[in-house]
C-alpha positions in Angstrom: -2.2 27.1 21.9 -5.2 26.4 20.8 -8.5 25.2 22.5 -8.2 21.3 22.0 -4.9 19.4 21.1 -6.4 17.3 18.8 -7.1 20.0 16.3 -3.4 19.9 15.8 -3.6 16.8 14.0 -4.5 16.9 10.5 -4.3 14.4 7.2 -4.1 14.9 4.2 -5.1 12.2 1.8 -4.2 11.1 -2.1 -6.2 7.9 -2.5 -8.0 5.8 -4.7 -11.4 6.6 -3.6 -10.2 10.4 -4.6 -7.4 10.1 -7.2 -7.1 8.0 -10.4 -4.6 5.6 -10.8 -2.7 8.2 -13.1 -2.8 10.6 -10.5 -1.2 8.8 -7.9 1.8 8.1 -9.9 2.3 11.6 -11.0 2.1 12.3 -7.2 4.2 9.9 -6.1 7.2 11.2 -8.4 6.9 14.7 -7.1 8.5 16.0 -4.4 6.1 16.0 -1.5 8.9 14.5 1.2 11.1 17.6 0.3 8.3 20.1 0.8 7.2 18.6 4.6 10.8 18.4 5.1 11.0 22.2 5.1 8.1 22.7 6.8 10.0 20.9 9.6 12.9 22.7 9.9 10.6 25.7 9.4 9.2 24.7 12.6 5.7 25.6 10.8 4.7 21.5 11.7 6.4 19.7 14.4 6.3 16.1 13.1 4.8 14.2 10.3 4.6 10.7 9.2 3.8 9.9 5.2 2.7 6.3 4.2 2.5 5.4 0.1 1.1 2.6 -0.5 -0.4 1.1 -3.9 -3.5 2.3 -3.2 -2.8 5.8 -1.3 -0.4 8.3 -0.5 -1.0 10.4 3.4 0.4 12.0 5.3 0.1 12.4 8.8 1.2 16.2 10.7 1.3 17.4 14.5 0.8 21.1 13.0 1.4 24.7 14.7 -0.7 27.7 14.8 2.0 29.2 12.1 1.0 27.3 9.5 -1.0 28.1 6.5 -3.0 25.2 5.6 -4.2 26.7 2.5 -0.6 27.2 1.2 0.8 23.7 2.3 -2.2 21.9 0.3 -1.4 24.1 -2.9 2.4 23.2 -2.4 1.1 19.9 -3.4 -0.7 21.0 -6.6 -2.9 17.9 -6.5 -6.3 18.5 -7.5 -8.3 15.6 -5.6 -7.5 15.3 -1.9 -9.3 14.6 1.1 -8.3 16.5 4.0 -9.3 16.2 7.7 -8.7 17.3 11.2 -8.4 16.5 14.8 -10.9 14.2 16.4 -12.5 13.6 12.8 -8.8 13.1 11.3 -7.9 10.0 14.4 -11.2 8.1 13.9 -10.2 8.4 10.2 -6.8 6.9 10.6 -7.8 4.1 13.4 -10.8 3.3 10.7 -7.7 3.4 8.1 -5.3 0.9 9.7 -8.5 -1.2 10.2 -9.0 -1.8 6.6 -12.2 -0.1 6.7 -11.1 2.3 4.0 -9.7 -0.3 1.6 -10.7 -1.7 -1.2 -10.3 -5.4 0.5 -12.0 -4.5 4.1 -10.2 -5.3 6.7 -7.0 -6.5 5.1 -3.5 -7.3 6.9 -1.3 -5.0 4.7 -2.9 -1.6 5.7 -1.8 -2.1 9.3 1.6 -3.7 8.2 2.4 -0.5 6.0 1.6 1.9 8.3 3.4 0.2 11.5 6.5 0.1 9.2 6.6 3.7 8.4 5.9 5.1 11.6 8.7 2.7 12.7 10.6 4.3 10.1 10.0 8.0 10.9 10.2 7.4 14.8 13.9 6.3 14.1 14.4 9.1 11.7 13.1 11.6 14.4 10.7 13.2 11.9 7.7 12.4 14.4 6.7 14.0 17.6 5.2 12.6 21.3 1.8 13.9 19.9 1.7 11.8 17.2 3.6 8.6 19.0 0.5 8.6 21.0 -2.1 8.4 18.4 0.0 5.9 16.2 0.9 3.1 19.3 -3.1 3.8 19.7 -3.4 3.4 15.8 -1.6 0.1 15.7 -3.0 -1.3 19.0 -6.6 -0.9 17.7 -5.4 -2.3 14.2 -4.5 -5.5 15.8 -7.4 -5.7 18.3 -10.1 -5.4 15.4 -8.4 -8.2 13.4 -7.5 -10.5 16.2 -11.3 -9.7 17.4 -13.4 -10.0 14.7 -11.4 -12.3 12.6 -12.2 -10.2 9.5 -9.2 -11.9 8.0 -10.4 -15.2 8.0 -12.0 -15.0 4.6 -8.8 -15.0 2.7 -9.4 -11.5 1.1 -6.3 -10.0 0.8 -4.7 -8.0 -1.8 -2.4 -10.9 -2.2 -5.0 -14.2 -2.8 -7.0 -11.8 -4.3 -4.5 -11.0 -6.9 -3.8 -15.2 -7.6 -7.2 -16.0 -8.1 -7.6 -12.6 -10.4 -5.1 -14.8 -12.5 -6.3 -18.3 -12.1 -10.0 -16.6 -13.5 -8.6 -14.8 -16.7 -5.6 -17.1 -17.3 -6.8 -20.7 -16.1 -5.2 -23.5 -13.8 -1.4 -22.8 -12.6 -0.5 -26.7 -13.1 3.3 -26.4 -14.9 2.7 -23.0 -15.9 6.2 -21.0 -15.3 5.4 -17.5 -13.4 7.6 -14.8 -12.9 7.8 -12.3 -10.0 9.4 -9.0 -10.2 10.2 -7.1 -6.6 10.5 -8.4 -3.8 8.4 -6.0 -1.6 5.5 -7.5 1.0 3.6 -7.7 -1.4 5.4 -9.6 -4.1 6.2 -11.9 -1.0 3.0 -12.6 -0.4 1.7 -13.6 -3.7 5.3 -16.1 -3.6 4.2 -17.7 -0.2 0.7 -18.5 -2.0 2.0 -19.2 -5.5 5.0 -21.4 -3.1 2.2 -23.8 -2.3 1.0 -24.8 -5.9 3.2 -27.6 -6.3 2.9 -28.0 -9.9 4.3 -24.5 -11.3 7.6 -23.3 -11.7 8.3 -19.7 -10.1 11.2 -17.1 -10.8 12.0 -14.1 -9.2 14.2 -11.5 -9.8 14.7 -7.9 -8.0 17.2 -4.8 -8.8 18.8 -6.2 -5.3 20.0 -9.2 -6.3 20.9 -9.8 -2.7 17.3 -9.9 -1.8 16.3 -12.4 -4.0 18.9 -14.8 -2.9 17.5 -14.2 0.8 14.2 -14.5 -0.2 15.4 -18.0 -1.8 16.1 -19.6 1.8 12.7 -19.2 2.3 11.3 -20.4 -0.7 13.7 -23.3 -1.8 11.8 -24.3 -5.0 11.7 -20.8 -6.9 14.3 -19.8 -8.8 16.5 -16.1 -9.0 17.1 -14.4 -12.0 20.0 -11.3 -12.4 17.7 -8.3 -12.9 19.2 -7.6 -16.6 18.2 -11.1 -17.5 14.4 -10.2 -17.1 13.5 -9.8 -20.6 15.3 -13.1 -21.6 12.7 -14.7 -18.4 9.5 -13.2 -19.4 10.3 -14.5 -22.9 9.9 -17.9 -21.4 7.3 -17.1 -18.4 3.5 -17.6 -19.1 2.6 -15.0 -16.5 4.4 -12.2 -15.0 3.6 -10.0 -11.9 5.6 -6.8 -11.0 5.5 -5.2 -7.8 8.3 -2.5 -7.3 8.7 0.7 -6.4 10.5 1.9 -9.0 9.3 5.1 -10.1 10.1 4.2 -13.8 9.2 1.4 -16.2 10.6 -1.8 -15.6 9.5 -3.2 -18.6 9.5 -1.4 -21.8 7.4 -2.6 -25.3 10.7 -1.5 -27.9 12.9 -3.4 -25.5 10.8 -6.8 -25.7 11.9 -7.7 -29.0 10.3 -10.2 -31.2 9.0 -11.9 -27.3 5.3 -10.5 -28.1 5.3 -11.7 -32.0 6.1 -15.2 -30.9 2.4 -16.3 -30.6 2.8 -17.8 -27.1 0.0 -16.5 -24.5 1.1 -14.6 -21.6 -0.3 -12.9 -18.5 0.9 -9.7 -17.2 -0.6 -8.5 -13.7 1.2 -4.4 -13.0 0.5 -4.2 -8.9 2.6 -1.3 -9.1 2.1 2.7 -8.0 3.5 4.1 -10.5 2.7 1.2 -12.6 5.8 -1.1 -14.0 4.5 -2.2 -17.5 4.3 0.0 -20.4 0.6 -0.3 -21.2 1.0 -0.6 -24.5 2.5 -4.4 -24.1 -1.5 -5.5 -23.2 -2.4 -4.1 -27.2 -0.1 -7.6 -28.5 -2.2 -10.7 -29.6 -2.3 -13.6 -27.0 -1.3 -11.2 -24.4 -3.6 -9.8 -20.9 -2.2 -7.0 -19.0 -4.1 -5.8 -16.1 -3.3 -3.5 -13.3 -4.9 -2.6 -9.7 -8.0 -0.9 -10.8 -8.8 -4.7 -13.0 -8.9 -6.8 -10.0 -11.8 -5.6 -7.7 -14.3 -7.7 -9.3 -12.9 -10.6 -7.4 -13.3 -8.7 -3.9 -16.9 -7.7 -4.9 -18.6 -11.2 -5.0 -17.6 -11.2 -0.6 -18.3 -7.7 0.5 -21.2 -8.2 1.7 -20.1 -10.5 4.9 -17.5 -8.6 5.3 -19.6 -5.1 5.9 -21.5 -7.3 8.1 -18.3 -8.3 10.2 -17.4 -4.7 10.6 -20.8 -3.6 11.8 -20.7 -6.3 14.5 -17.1 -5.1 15.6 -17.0 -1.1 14.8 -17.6 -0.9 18.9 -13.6 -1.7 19.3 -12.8 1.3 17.3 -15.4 3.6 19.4 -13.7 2.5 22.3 -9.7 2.9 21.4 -11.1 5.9 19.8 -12.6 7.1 23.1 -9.8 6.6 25.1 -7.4 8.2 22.6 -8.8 11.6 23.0 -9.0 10.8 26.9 -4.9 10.8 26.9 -4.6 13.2 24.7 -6.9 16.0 26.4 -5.0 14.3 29.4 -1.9 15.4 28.2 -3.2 19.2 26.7 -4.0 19.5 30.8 -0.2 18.4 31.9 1.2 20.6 29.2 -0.6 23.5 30.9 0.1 23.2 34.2 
């Protein structure tokens, strides 16, 4: 065993700050699940947790003394990574789930996405009581430094970041029609702001057709569209956002027809990892097509209070942090005895 417990916590990190946009998507098509999979059974980790968002790809491992590290990370064959380990590796994730290592600082979706895939592996059994303790810690201090510091107040989420990225390159909203592909947290975040701008029309439309209808009881004035019909709605829509996680194109410049000869300005905004919209649709006259890495600019005029608010609050970390490694040395004592 070795000397501390928390050394057998390590990360390994594919993120923006580390890995272009390109990157990521390659790296999310590959087969990384598979490979910690059979570490697992290998017994060479004994739990691991993986979170993908837009912006990063981790994962999380309770690892053993049998494992090569150096052969799991070229396994991956990803050239920028950030790695880290035991105490250095939890102050990471609690600064993580925070929001202090996104591009919005202390944004809600961080905390969301990783609650929901812990949740996800807990039920699937691919964690282990080591790591249940330092993600209920995780999520605990991800709550207490919102609900504390109010970080959040500021409206600087990925989502009302996103609308007013559009409302700046495209103009006003008023009776514009605006089309919403997936129907993932983020997607239904940008509808419940878009939902409130009483004068435009809004679409959406998902593989799942299912989900869109469900997602209509909650917003009664936007309309579904059949997933095959999507080219026939962007032909009408002035701006279109995708948000999926498909690991293909969902929409395809051959397959578009005469829609971007037509002379009619359109908008397309590609939140997707890896992205949705052929790039080479942006090239056609009277049409904008931006993607993550376009809409920063927006964050970037309000990063200055919000460095300010972390400064002032960084203490609740310190101390969830603190007594994290109190339990967990706690623990490494009982599981000696």
């Amino acid at each position: 065993m070795t000397s501390d417990i928390t050394t057998n916590f390590y990360i390994l990190s594919f993120s923006y700050k580390s890995m272009p946009l390109e990157e990521r998507e390659n790296f999310v098509r590959s087969k990384y699940k598979e490979i910690l999979e059979e570490y697992l059974q290998k017994g060479l980790i004994k739990g691991y947790i993986t979170t993908e968002t837009c912006l990063r790809v981790e994962m999380y491992l309770e690892i053993t003394e049998k494992l090569d590290i150096e052969e799991l990370r070229s396994r991956f064959n990803a050239k920028s990574t950030l790695e880290c380990r035991g105490k250095e590796a939890i102050k990471y994730l609690f600064e993580v789930i925070c929001g202090l290592d996104s591009v919005i600082k202390g944004e809600d979706q961080v905390l969301a996405q990783i609650k929901k895939s812990y949740l996800a592996h807990l039920e699937n059994k691919k964690t282990s009581s080591f790591l249940n303790i330092i993600f209920n810690s995780a999520i605990e201090v991800g709550k207490k430094f919102r609900a504390e510091s109010k970080i959040t107040e500021k409206n600087l989420s990925l989502d009302s970041i996103s609308v007013k990225f559009i409302k700046n390159k495209f103009g006003e909203l008023d009776g514009k029609r605006i089309f919403v592909i997936g129907v993932g947290d983020l997607s239904q975040s940008i509808l419940a702001i878009l939902h409130k701008y009483d004068n435009c029309n809004l679409i959406m439309t998902n593989r799942s057709n299912r989900k869109s209808i469900e997602l209509k009881k909650v917003f009664n004035n936007v309309e579904t569209a059949e997933f095959k019909e999507k080219y026939d709605v962007v032909e009408k829509s002035d701006i279109v956002i995708s948000a999926t996680s498909a690991p293909h194109l969902i929409l395809e410049k051959d397959k578009m027809g005469k829609i971007l000869s037509d002379g009619k300005k359109r908008f397309f905004l590609d939140l997707a990892v890896p992205r949705d919209i052929e790039t080479s649709i942006g090239e056609a006259s009277n049409t904008m097509l931006y993607h993550l890495d376009d809409i920063w600019e927006e964050y970037n005029k309000n990063v200055k209070k919000r460095d300010e608010v972390v400064d002032e609050f960084y203490y609740i970390i310190d101390k969830q942090y603190k007594e994290t490694i109190e339990k967990l040395l706690k623990r490494e004592k009982y599981l000696k005895k």
